[in-house]
C-alpha positions in Angstrom: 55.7 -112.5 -50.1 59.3 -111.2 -50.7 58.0 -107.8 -50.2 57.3 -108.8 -46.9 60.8 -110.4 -46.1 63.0 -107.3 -47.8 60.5 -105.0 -45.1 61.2 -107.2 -42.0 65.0 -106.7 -43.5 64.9 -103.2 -43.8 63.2 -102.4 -40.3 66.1 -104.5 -38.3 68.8 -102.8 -40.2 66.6 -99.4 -39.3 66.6 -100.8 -35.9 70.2 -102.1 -35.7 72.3 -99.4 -36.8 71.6 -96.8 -33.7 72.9 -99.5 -31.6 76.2 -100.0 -33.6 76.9 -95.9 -33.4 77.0 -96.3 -29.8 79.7 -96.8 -27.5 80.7 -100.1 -25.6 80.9 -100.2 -22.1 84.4 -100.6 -22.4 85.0 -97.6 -24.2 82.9 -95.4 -22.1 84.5 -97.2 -18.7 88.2 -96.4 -20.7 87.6 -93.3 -21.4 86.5 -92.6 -18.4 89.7 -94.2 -16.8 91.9 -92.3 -18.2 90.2 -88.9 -17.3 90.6 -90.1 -13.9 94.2 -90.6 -14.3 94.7 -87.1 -16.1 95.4 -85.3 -12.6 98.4 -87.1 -11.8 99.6 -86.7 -16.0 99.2 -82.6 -15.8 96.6 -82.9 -18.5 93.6 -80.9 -18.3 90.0 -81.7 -18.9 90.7 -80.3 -22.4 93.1 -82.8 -23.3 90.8 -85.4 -22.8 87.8 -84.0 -24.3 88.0 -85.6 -27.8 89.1 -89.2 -27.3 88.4 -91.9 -30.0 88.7 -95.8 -29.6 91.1 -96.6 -32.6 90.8 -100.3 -31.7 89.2 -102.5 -29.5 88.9 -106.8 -28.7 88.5 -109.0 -26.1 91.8 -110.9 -25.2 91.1 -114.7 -25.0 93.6 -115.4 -22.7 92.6 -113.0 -19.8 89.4 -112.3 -21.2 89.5 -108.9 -20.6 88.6 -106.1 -23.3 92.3 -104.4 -24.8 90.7 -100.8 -25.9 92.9 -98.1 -27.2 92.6 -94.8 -27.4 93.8 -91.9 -29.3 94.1 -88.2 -28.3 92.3 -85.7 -30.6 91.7 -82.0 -31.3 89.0 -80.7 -33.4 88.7 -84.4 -35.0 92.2 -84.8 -35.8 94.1 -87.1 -34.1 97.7 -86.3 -32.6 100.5 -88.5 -33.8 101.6 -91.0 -31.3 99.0 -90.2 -28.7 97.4 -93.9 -28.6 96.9 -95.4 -24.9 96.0 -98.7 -24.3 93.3 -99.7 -21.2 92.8 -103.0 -20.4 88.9 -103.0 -19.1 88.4 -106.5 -17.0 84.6 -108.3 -17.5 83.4 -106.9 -13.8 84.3 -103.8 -15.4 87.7 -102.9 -13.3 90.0 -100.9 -15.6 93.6 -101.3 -15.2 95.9 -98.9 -17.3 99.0 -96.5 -17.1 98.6 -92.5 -16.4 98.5 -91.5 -20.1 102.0 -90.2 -20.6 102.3 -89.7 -24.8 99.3 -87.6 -24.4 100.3 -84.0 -25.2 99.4 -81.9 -22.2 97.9 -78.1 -23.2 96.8 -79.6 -26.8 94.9 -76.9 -27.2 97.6 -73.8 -27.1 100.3 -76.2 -28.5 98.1 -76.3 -32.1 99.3 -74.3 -34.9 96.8 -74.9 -37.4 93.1 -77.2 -38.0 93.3 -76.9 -41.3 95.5 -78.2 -43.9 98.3 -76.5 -45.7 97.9 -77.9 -48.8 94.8 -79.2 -50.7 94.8 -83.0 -51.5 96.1 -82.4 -55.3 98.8 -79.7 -54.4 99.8 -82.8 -51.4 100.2 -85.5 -54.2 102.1 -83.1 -56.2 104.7 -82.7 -53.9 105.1 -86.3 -52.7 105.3 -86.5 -56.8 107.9 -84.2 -57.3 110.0 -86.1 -54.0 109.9 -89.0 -55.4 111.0 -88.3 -58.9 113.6 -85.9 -57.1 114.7 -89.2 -55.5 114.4 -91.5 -57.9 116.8 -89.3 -60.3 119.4 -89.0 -57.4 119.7 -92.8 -57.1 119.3 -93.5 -60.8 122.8 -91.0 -61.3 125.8 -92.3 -61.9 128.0 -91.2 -58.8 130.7 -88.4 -58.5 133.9 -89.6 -57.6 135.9 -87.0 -55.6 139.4 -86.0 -56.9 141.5 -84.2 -54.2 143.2 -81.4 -56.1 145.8 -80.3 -53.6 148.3 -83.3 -52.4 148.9 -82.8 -48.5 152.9 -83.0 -48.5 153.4 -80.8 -51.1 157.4 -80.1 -51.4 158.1 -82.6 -48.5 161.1 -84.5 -49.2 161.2 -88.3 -48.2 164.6 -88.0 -46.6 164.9 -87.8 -42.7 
């Protein structure tokens, strides 16, 4: 019998999971906004072409879906690019032209791969924050001016 039950279990997961890989409507209807809008921004159809919902939820108030999106290349995200769309329950989107998008991603990349590897990157944070920590530890220098500025004035008129 609990053979039976942990089966049943298994095949809705099996059957679940597809469905939360996919994309809301929101999403797809945001996304699809802001490519709209991308004319008027100067971006290209490249620009656009690797979006990813960082976050989305249904405001209570307005009751309209808050879904933000970030601009990526190659599966990184670019720093800063996040714009939100507001997608109403008719499915009306409402948002700003996407202006901390970076136009020509594509040529403005210098590298898709890492610098350093993910032990050589906790070295150096390592080695900054002992560097920092022995600089405010110190005992600090107190400057002594050498040279007095009225040398050889007298104090008479």
């Amino acid at each position: 019998m609990p053979y039976r039950y942990g089966l049943v279990v298994l095949v809705a997961l099996g059957l679940a999971l597809p469905a939360l890989a996919q994309e809301s409507a929101s999403v797809i209807a945001a996304k699809q906004h802001l490519r709209a809008l991308a004319p008027a921004s100067a971006l290209a159809g490249d620009d656009l072409a690797d979006l990813r919902a960082i976050d989305s939820y249904p405001d209570r108030r307005t009751g309209a879906t808050m879904v933000y999106l970030a601009q990526r290349h190659a599966g990184i995200e670019v720093y800063g690019a996040v714009q939100p769309v507001a997608v109403l329950p008719s499915g009306k989107t409402h948002g700003l032209a996407p202006r901390r998008f970076v136009r020509g991603l594509a040529q403005r990349v210098n590298a898709t791969e890492p610098r350093l590897g993910p032990s050589a990157a906790v070295s150096s944070a390592e080695a900054h924050v002992r560097a920092f920590m022995s600089a405010a530890t110190s005992e600090p220098e107190i400057a002594t001016r050498t040279d007095a500025p009225n040398e050889g004035a007298s104090a008479a008129p």
